[in-house]
RODO-2510 file (C-alpha; in nm, 4 decimals, decimal comma):
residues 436
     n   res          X          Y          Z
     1     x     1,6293    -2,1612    -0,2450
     2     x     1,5021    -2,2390    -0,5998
     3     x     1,7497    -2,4624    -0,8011
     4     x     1,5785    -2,3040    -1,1457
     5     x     1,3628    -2,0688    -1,2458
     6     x     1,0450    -2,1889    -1,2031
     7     x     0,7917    -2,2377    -1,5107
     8     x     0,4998    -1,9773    -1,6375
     9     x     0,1944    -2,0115    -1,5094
    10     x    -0,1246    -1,9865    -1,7397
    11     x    -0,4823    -2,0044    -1,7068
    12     x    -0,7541    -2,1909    -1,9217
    13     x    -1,0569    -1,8677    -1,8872
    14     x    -1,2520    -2,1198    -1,6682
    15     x    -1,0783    -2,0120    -1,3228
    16     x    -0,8079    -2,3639    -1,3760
    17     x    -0,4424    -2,2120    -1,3584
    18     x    -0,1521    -2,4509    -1,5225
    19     x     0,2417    -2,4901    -1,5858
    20     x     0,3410    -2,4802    -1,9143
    21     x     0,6738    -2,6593    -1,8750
    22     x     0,7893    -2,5550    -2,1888
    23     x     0,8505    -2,1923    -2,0695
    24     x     1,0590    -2,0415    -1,7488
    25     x     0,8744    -1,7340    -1,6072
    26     x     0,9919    -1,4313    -1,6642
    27     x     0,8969    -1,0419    -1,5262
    28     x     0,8385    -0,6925    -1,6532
    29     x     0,9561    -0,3584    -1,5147
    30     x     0,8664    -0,0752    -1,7120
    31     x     0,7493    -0,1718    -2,0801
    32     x     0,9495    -0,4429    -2,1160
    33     x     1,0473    -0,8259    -2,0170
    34     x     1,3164    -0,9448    -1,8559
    35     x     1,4608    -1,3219    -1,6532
    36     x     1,4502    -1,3164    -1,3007
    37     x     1,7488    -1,4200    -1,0921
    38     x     1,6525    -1,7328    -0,9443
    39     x     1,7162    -1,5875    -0,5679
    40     x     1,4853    -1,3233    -0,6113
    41     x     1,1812    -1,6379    -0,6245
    42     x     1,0210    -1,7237    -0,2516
    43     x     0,7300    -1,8649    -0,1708
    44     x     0,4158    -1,7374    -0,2629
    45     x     0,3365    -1,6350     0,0837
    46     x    -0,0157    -1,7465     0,3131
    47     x    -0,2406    -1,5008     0,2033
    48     x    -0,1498    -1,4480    -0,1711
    49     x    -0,3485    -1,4880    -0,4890
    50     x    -0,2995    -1,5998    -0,8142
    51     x    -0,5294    -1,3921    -1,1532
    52     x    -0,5901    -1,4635    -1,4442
    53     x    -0,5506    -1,1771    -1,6962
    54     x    -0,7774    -1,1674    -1,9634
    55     x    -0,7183    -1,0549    -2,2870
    56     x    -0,3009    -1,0890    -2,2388
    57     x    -0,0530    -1,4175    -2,3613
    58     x     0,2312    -1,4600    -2,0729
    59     x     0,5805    -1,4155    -2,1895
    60     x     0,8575    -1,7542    -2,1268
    61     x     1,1827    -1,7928    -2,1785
    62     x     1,1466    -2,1237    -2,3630
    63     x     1,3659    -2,4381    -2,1664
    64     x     1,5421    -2,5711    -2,5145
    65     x     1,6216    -2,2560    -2,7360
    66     x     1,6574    -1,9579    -2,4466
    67     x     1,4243    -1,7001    -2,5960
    68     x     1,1522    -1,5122    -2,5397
    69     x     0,8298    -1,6431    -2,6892
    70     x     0,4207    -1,6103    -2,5949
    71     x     0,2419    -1,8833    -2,4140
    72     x    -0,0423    -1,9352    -2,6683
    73     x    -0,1868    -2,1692    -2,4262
    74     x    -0,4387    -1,9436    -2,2373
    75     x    -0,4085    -1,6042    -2,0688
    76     x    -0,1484    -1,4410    -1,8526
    77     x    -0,1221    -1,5619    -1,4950
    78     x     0,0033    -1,2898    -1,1855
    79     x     0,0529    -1,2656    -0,8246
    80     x    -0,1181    -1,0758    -0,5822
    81     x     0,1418    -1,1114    -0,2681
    82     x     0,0158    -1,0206     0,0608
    83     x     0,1332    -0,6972     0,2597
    84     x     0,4909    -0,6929     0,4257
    85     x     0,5819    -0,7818     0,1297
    86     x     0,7497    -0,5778    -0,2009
    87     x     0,7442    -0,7166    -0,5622
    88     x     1,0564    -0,6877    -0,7532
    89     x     0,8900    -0,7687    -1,1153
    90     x     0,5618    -0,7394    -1,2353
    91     x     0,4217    -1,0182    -1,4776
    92     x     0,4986    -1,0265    -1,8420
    93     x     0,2976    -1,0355    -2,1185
    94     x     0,1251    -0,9311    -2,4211
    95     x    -0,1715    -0,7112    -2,4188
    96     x    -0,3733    -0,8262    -2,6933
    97     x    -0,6350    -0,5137    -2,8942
    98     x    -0,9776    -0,5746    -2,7293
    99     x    -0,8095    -0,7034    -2,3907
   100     x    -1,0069    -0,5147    -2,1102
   101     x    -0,8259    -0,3230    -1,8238
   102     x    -0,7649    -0,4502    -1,5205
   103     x    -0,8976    -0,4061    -1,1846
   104     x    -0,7277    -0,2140    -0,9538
   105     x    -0,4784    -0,4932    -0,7514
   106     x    -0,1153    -0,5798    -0,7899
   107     x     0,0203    -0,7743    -1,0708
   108     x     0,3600    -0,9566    -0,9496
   109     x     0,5258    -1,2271    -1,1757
   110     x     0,4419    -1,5567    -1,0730
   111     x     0,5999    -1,9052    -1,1587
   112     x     0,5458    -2,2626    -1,0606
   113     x     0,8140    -2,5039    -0,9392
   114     x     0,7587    -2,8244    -0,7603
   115     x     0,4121    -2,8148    -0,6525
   116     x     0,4257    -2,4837    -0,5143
   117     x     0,3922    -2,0965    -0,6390
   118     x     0,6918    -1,8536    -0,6748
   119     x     0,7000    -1,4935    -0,6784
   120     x     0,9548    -1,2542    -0,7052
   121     x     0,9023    -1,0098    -0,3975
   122     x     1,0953    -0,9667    -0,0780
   123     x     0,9384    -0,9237     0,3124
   124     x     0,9995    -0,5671     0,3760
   125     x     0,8248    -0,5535     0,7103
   126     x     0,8185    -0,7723     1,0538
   127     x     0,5322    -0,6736     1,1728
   128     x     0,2294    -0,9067     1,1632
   129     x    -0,0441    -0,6981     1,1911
   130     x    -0,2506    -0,7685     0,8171
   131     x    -0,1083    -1,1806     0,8645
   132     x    -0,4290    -1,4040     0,7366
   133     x    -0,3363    -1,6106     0,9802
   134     x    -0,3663    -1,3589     1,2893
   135     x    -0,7098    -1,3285     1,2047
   136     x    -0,9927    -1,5048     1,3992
   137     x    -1,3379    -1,4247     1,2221
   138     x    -1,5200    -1,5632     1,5322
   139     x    -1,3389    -1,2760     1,7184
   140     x    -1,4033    -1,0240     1,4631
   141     x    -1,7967    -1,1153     1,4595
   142     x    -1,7894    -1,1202     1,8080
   143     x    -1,6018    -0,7901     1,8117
   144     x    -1,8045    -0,6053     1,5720
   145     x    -2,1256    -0,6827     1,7240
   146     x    -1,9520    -0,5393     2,0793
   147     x    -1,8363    -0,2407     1,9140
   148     x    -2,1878    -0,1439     1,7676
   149     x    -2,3779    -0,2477     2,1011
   150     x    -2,1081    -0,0246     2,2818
   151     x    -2,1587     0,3041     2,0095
   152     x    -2,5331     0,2746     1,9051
   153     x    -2,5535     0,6484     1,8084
   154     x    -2,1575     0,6801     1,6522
   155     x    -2,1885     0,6840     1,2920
   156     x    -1,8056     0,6245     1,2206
   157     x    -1,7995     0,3186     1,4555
   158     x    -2,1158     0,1925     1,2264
   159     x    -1,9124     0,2182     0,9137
   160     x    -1,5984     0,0872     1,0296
   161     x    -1,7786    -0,2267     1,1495
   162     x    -2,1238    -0,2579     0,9165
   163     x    -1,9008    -0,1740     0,5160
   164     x    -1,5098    -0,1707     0,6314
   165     x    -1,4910    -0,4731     0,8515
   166     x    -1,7786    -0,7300     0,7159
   167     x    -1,8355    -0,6040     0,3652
   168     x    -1,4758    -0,5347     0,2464
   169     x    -1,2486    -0,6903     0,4910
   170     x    -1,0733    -0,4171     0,5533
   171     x    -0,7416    -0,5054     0,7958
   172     x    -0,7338    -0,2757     0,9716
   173     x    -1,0944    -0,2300     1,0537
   174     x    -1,0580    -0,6266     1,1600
   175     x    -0,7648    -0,5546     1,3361
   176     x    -1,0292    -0,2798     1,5126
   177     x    -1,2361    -0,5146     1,6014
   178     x    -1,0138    -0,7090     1,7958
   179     x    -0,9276    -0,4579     2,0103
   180     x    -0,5382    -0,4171     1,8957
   181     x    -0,2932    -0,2073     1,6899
   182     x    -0,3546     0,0176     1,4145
   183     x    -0,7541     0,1440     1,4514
   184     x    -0,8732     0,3296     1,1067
   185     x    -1,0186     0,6746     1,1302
   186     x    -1,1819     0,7737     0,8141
   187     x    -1,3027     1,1677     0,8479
   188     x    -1,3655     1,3075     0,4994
   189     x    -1,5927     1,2073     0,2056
   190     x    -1,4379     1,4875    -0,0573
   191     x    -1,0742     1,4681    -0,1894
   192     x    -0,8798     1,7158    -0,3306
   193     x    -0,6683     1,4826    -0,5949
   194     x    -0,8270     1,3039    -0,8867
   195     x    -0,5643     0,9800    -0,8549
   196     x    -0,6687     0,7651    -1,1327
   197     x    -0,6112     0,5177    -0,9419
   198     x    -0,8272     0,6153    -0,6768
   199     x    -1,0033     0,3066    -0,5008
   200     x    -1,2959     0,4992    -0,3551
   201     x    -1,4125     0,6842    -0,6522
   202     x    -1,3729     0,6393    -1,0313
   203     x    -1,5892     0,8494    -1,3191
   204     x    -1,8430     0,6867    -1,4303
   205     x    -1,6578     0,7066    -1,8133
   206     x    -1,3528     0,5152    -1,7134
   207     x    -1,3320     0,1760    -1,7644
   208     x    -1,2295     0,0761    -1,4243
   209     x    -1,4227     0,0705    -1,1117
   210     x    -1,3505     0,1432    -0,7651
   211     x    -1,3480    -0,1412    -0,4848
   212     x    -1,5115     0,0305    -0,2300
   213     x    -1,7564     0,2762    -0,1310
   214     x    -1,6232     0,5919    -0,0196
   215     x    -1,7482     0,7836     0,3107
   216     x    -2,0633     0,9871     0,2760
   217     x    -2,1098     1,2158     0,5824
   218     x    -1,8248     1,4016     0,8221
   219     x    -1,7808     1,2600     1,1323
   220     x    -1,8041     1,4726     1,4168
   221     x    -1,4813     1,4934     1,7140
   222     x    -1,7176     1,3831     1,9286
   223     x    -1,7561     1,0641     1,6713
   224     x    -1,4183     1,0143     1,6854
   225     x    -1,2777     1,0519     2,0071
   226     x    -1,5816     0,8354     2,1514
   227     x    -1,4193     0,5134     2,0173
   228     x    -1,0450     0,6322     1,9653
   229     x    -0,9378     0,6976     2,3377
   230     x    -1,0278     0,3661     2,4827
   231     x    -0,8457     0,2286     2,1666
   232     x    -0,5525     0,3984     2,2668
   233     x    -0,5907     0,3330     2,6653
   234     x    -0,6574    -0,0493     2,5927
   235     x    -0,5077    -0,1763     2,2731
   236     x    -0,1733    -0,2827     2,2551
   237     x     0,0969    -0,0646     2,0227
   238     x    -0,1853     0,1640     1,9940
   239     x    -0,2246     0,3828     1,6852
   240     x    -0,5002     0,6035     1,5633
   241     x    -0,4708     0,6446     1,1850
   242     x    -0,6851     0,9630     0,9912
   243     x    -0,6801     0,9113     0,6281
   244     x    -0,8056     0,5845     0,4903
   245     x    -0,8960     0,4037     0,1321
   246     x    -1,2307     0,4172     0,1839
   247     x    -1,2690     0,8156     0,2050
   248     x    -1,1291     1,1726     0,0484
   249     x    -0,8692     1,3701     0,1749
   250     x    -0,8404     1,4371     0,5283
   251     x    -0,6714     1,7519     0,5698
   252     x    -0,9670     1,9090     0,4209
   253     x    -1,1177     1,8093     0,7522
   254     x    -0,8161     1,9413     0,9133
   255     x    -1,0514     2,1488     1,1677
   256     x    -1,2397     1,8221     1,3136
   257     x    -0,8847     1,6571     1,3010
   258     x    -0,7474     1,9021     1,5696
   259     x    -1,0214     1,9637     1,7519
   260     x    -1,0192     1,5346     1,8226
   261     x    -0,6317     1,5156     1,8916
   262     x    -0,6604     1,8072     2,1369
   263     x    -0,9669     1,5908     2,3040
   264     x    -0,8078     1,2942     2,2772
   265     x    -0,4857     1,4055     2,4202
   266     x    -0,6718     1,5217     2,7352
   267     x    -0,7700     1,1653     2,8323
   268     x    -0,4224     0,9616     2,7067
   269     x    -0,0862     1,0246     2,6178
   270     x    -0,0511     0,6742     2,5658
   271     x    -0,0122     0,5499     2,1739
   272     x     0,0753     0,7576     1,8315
   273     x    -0,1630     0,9194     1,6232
   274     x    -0,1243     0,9329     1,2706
   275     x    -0,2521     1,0905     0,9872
   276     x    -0,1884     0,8858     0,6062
   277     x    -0,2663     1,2071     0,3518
   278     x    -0,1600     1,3676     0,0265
   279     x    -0,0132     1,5957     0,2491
   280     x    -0,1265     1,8906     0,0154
   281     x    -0,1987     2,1344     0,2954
   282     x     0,1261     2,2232     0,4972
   283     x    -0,0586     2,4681     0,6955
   284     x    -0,3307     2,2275     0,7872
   285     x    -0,0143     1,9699     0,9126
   286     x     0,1601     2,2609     1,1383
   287     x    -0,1692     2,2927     1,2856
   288     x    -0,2440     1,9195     1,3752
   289     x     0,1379     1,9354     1,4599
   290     x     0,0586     2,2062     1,7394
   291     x    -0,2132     1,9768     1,8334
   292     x    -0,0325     1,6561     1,8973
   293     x    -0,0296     1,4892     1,6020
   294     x     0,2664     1,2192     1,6122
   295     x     0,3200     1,0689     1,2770
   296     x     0,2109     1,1308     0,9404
   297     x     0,2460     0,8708     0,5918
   298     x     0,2088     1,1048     0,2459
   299     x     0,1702     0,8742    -0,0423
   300     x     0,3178     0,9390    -0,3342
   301     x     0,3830     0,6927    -0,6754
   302     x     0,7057     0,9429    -0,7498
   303     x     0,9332     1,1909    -0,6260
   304     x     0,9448     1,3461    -0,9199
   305     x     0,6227     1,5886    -0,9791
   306     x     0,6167     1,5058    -1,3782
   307     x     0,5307     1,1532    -1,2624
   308     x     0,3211     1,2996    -0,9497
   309     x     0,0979     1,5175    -1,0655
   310     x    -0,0407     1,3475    -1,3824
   311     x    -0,1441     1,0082    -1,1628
   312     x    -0,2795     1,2674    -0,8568
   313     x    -0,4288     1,5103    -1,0936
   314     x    -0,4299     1,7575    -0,7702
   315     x    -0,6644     2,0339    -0,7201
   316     x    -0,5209     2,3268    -0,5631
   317     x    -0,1718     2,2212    -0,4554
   318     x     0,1364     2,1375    -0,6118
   319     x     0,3767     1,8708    -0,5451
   320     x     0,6056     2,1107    -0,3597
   321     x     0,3367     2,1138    -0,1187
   322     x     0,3737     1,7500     0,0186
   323     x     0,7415     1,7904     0,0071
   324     x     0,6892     2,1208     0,2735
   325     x     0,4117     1,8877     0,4892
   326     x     0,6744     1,6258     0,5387
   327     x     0,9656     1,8968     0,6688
   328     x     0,6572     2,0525     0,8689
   329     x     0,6094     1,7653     1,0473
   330     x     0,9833     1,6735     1,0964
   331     x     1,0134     1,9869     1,2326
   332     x     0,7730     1,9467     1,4849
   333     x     1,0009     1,6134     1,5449
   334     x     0,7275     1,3654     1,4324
   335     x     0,7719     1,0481     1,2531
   336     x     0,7479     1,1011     0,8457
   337     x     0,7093     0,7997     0,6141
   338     x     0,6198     0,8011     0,2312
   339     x     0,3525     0,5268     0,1727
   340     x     0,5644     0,4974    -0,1359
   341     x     0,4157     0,2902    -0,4704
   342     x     0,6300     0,0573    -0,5830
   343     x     0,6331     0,0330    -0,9794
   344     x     0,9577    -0,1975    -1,0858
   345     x     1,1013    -0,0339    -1,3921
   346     x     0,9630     0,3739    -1,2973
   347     x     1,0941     0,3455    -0,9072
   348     x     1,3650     0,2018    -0,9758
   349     x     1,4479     0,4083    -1,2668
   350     x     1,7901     0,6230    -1,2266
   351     x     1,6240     0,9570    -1,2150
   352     x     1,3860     0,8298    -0,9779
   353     x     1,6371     0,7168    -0,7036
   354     x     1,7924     1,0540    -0,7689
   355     x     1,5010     1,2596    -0,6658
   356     x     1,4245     1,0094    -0,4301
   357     x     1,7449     1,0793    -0,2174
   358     x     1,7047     1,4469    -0,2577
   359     x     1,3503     1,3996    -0,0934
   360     x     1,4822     1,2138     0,1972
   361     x     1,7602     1,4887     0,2494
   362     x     1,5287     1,7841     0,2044
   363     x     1,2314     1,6221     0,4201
   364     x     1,4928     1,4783     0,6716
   365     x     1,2442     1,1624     0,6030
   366     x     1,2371     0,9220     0,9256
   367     x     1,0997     0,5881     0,6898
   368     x     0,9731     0,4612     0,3390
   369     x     0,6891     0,2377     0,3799
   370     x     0,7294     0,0322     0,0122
   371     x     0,3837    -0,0560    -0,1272
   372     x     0,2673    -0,2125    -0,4182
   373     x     0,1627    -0,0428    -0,6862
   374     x    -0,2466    -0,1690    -0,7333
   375     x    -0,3017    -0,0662    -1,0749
   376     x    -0,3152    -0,1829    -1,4140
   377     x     0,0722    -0,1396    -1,5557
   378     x    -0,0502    -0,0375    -1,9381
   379     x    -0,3336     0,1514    -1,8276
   380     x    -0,0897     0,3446    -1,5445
   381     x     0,2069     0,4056    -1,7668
   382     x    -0,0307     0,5201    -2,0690
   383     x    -0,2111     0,7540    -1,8435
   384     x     0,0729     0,9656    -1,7068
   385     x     0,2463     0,9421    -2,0428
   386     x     0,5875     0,6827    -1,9423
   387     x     0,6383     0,6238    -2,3077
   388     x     1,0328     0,5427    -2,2131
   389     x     1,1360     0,4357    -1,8334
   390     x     1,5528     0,5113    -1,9058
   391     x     1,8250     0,3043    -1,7496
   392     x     1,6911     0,1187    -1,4185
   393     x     1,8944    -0,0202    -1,1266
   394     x     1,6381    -0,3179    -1,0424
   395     x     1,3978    -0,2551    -0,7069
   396     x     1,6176    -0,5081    -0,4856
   397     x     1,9267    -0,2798    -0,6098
   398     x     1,7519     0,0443    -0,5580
   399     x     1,6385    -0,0888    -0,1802
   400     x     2,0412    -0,1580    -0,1310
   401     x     2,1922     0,1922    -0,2339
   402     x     1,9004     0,3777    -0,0245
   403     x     1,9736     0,1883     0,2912
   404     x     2,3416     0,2158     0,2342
   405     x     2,3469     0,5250     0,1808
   406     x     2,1041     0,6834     0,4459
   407     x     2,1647     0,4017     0,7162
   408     x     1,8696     0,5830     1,0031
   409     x     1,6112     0,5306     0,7244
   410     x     1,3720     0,2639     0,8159
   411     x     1,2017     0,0536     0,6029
   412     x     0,8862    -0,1347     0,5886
   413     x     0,5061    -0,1745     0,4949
   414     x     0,3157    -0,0250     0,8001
   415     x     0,2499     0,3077     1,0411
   416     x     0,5044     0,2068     1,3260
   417     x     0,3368     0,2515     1,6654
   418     x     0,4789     0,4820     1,9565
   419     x     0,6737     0,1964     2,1177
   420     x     0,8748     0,0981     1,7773
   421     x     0,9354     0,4694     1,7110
   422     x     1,0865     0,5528     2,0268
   423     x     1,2155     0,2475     2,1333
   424     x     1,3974    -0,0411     1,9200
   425     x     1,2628    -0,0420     1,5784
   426     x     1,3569    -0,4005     1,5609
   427     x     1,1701    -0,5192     1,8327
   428     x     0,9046    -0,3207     1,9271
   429     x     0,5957    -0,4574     1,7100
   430     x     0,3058    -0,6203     1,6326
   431     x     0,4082    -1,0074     1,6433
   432     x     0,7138    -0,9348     1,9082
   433     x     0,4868    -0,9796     2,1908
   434     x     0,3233    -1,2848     2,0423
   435     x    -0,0285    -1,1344     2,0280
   436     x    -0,2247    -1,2452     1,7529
***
């Protein structure tokens, strides 16, 4: 536990970060700054980055007077903080005219205290499965090279491996690799949103570019069950996951979904299969639901559709509609989660925990899976429009009257596998068994 506040954290534009002693760090949510409670600080933990942001002064509490002043010493410092974890406060600062706009990660406060990095951020989630440290890239090569000797001819297996796994380092692809938990099924290269956040496609006019390559051909169910059913026979808390960052959306490949679950499900019961979607087709969901699909995470940066729809920009479907895929599917009794971006000063806004607890009575919603919000916070909030955020309850605050409040709803970061779902949620997870 931090004795202080810890000090800002600035960088020089040459890739050296500082202190500036002079200042205590501080954090936004919404437009606007605000001091930290020193128990909200940990660790920055393994896995976590520091940026610098150019074109924008960091905001201080200054150590002698108490106010708020700019660190004129060199540009803004933040925090990306690893998953299983959920920021509280996003860094503070000034946005300067010709600053440019910045790549699509998270920007958590971050301080300095004692020779190590601070960040305000809780662990949301037990389960190990994205750790840095879990991952053995001598095993992953080794893996990879198995997995393409094994599927010469399977074009998914070749993308997984060849751009997910050893170009972008994709976790889960890794975690694919070496043979164990969640396994990544990526099925369609179109999309029926226009999220302007999207990190697999971004205009060519926008000043932002996407991290990845998106999927270019449909995979076949032949493709996919090839690969997924000895995943699911062999791996342990085995989950097959449609829907991934580096394609569309895939209930518009709804068709190739079923037919795969139906053909999957005649060689295994063992494991869950998921899908992660928009969840803009509730028709396409009762169908996979009638298949055997188990689980399914809709993503959503709102529960209110005025904050929805101008970030997903959907084609074709309404916010009502992923409301209606979630009760489909708990209905079915499957597992619903919200993959649910975490924005401190807009989720944690008053209105927004309103709607939010009408979703989770209305959708009857088994878990909130609380991300971080990748995305410029200017750039986001100008885009949809958030010219005022209203009265906020603070994210750690906002966590505390949801889980009081609806006591079955489970929290965390990740798709739960069939053994945590059914059994004890507490227990039954990546990291419990000690296999890493």
């Amino acid at each position: 536990m931090l004795s202080q506040s810890p000090y800002l954290l600035y960088s020089d534009g040459n890739g050296n970060i500082y202190e500036d002693t002079t200042l205590y760090a501080v954090g936004r949510a919404g437009w606007d700054a605000f001091p930290i409670p020193v128990e909200d600080w940990i660790e920055l933990p393994d896995g976590g980055n520091l940026y610098e942001l150019p074109g924008r002064r960091g905001i201080g509490i200054d150590v002698n007077t108490g106010e708020m002043r700019l660190c004129e010493k060199g540009w803004a410092v933040a925090a990306f903080i690893p998953p299983a974890h959920t920021g509280l406060f996003i860094a503070a600062y000034e946005t300067l005219p010709d600053a440019p706009t910045l790549p699509l990660f998270c920007y958590t406060a971050a301080g300095w205290f004692d020779h190590k990095t601070y960040v305000p951020a809780v662990r949301i989630e037990q389960d190990i499965r994205q750790e840095c440290a879990g991952y053995d890239n001598a095993k992953i090569q080794s893996g990879t090279e198995h997995l393409l000797q094994a599927y010469p001819h399977n074009r998914l297996v070749k993308h997984l491996m060849e751009n997910c796994c050893m170009t972008y380092h994709c976790p889960a692809a890794r975690n694919f690799s070496m043979a164990r938990w969640e396994c990544p099924v990526p099925t369609s290269p179109a999309c029926n949103a226009n999220c302007i956040g999207c990190i697999s496609f971004q205009p060519e006019e926008e000043t932002i570019v996407s991290t990845q390559d998106r999927l270019t051909f449909k995979p076949t169910a032949a493709e996919i069950v090839e690969f997924t059913v000895p995943h699911l026979i062999e791996a342990p808390f085995p989950i097959v996951s449609f829907g991934q960052g580096c394609e569309g959306e895939p209930l518009l490949m709804w068709e190739t979904i079923r037919e795969s679950i139906l053909e999957i499900r005649k060689h295994t019961n063992r494991g869950s299969i998921n899908i992660n979607t928009n969840g803009s087709k509730p028709d396409a969901v009762k169908a996979l639901c009638e298949a055997g699909l188990n689980s399914i995470r809709v993503s959503t940066n709102s529960a209110r559709k005025h904050i929805y729809e101008p970030y997903y920009r959907p084609n074709n479907y309404r916010f009502e509609d992923i409301i209606e895929s979630l009760k489909v599917v708990s209905s079915y009794g499957g597992w619903t989660s919200i993959n649910y971006f975490v924005f401190p000063g807009m989720t944690d806004s008053v209105e927004e925990y309103e709607a939010l607890r009408k979703l989770i009575i209305d959708t009857d919603l088994s878990m909130i899976q609380w991300r971080n919000f990748n995305i410029d916070p200017d750039w986001y909030m100008g885009k949809i429009g958030a010219h005022e955020t209203g009265e906020m309850l603070g994210v750690k605050q906002l966590m505390s009257l949801i889980r009081e409040e609806f006591p079955q709803l489970k929290f965390g970061y990740f798709n739960p596998p069939m053994e945590r779902i059914k059994g004890d949620y507490n227990r039954e997870f990546a990291g419990s068994e000690r296999y890493i």
